[in-house]
C-alpha positions as CSV (number, residue, x, y, z in Angstrom):
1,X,-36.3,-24.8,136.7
2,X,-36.3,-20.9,136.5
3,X,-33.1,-19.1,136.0
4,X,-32.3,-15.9,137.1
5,X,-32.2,-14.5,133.6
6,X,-36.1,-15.4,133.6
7,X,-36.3,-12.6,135.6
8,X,-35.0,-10.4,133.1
9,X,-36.9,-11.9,130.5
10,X,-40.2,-11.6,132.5
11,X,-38.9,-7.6,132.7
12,X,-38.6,-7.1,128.7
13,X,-42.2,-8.8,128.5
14,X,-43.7,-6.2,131.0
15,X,-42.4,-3.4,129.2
16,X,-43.5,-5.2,126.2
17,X,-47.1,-5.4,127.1
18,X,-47.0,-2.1,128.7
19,X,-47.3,-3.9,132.3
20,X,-43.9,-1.9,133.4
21,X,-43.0,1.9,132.0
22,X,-39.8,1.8,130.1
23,X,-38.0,3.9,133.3
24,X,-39.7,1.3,135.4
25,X,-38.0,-1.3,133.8
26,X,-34.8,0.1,133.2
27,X,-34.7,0.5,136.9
28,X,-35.4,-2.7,137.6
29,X,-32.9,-4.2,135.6
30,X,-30.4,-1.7,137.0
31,X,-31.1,-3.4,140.8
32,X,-30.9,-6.8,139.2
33,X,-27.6,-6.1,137.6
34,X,-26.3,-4.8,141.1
35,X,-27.2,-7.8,143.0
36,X,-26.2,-10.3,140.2
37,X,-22.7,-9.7,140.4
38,X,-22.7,-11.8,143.6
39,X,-24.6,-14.7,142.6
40,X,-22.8,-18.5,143.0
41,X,-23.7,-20.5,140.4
42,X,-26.9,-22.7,141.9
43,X,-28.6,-18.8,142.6
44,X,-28.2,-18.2,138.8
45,X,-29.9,-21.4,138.1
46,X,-32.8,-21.1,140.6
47,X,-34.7,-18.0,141.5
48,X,-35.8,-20.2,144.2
49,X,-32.3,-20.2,145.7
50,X,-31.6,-16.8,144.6
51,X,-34.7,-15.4,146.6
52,X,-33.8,-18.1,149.8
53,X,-30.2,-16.1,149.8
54,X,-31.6,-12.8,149.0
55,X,-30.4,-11.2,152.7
56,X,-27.0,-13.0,152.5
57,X,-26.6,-11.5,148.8
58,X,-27.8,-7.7,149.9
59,X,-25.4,-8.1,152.8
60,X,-22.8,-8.8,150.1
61,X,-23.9,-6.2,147.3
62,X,-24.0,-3.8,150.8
63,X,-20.3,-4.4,152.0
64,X,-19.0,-4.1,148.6
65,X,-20.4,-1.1,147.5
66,X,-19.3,1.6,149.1
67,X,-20.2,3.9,146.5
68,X,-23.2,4.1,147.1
69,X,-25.9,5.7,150.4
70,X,-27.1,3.0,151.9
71,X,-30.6,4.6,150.9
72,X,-29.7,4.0,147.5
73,X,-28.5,0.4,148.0
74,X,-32.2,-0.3,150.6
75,X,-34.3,1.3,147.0
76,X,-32.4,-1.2,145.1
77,X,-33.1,-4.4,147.2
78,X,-36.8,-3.3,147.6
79,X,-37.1,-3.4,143.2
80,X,-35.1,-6.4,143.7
81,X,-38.3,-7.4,145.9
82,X,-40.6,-6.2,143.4
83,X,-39.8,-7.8,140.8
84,X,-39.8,-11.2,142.3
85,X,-43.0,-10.5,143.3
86,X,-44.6,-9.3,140.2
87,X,-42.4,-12.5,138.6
88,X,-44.4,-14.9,140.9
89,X,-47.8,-13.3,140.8
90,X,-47.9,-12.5,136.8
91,X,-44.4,-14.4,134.8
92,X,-44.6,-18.1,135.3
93,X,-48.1,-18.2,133.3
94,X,-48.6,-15.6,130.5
95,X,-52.7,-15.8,131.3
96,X,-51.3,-14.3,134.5
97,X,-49.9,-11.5,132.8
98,X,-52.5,-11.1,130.3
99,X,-55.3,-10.2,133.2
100,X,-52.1,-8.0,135.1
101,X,-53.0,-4.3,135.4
102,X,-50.5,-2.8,137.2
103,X,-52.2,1.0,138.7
104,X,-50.7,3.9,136.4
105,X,-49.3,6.3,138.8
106,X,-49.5,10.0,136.9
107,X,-47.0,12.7,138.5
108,X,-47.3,16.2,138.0
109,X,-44.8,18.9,137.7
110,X,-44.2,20.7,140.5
111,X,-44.6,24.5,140.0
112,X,-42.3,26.9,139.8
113,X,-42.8,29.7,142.9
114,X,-43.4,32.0,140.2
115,X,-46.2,30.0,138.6
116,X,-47.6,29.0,141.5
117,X,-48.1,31.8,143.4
118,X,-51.8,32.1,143.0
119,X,-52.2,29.0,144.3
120,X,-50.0,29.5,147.5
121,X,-51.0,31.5,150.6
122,X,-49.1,31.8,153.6
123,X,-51.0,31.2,156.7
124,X,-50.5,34.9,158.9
125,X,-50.0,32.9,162.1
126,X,-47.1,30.6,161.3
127,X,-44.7,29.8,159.0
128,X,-46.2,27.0,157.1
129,X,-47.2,27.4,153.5
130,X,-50.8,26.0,152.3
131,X,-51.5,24.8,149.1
132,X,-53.0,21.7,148.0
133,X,-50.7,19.3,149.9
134,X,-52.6,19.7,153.0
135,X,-55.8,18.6,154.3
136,X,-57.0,21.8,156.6
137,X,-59.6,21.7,159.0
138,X,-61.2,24.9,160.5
139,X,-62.6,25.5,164.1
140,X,-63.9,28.3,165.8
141,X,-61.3,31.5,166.5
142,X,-59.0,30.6,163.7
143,X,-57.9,26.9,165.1
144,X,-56.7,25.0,161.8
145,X,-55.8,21.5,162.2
146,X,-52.9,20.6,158.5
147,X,-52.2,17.4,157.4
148,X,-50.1,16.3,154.7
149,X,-51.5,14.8,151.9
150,X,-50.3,11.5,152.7
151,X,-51.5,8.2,151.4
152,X,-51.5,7.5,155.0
153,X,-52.8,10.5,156.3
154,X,-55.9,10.4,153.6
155,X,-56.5,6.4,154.9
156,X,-56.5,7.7,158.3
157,X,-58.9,10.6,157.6
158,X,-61.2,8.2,155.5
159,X,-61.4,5.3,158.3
160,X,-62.1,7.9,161.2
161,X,-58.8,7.7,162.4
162,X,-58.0,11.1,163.0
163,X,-61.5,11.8,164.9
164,X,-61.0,12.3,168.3
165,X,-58.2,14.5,167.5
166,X,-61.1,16.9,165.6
167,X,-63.6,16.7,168.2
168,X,-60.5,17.7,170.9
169,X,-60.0,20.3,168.5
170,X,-63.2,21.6,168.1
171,X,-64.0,21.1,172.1
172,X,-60.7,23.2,172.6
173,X,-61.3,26.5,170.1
174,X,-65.7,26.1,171.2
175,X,-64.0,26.7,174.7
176,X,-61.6,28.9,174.6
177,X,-62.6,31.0,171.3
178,X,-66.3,32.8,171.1
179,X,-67.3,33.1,167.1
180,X,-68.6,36.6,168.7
181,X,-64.8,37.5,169.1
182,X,-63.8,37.7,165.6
């Protein structure tokens, strides 16, 4: 039967093999920790009783924590989450594991304003600063349609999902804005 140290276990082996980033894991250990203080006995012994209670447990961790945002307490339950899931997709067989490749997820350093200011422009018309966060669309007269850089927004853009809202856009400023104008 797997115990809920297992799950800690299956953590030290990620790290190990380079599946989880040492912060990663850390993290996750750190969420672990928060919700095992309020495990009965059977949920130590069983992950599968530990993930059949998992609401009753948050609800428990939630209440006597007051410490804590509630944000903080929802980021813990969701690596709580992930870790179970990574456990049951990749820790009960080690050949699991051994064809795991987790996506590498690089972050960059945000700029400074002062080393970044060649890279910034404020658009004249409005308020909103431009750099490489935004997906910008020109039409005729000066019309720019922003969007974040979103995973979401990039998907949407990349299945079409945004179209109709160009082609208003561009029906709009072709109606209302002559490129003689300018």
């Amino acid at each position: 039967m797997k115990k809920f140290q297992d799950l800690y276990d299956f953590i030290d082996r990620a790290i190990k093999s380079r599946k989880y980033p040492d912060n990663t894991g850390m993290s996750l250990k750190t969420a672990l920790k928060l919700f095992e203080v309020e495990l009965n006995d059977e949920e130590r012994s069983s992950i599968g009783e530990f993930k059949k209670n998992l609401e009753q447990i948050y609800q428990n961790v939630f209440s006597k924590n007051k410490n804590f945002t509630a944000s903080s307490l929802a980021t813990y339950k969701s690596r709580v989450l992930k870790v179970l899931a990574d456990y049951e997709k990749y820790g009960v067989e080690l050949t699991k594991m051994a064809n795991w490749f987790p996506k590498v997820i690089i972050r960059s350093k945000k700029q400074s304003d002062h080393t970044s200011s060649n890279n910034r422009r404020i658009n004249s018309n409005s308020s909103i600063e431009i750099d490489g966060s935004f997906h910008s669309f020109d039409f005729t007269g000066g019309v720019k349609l922003l969007i974040p850089k979103t995973k979401e927004f990039t998907e949407a853009i990349m299945d079409g999902g945004l179209k109709q809202i160009k082609i208003e856009l561009k029906s709009f400023s072709d109606k209302y804005f002559k490129k003689e104008d300018l």
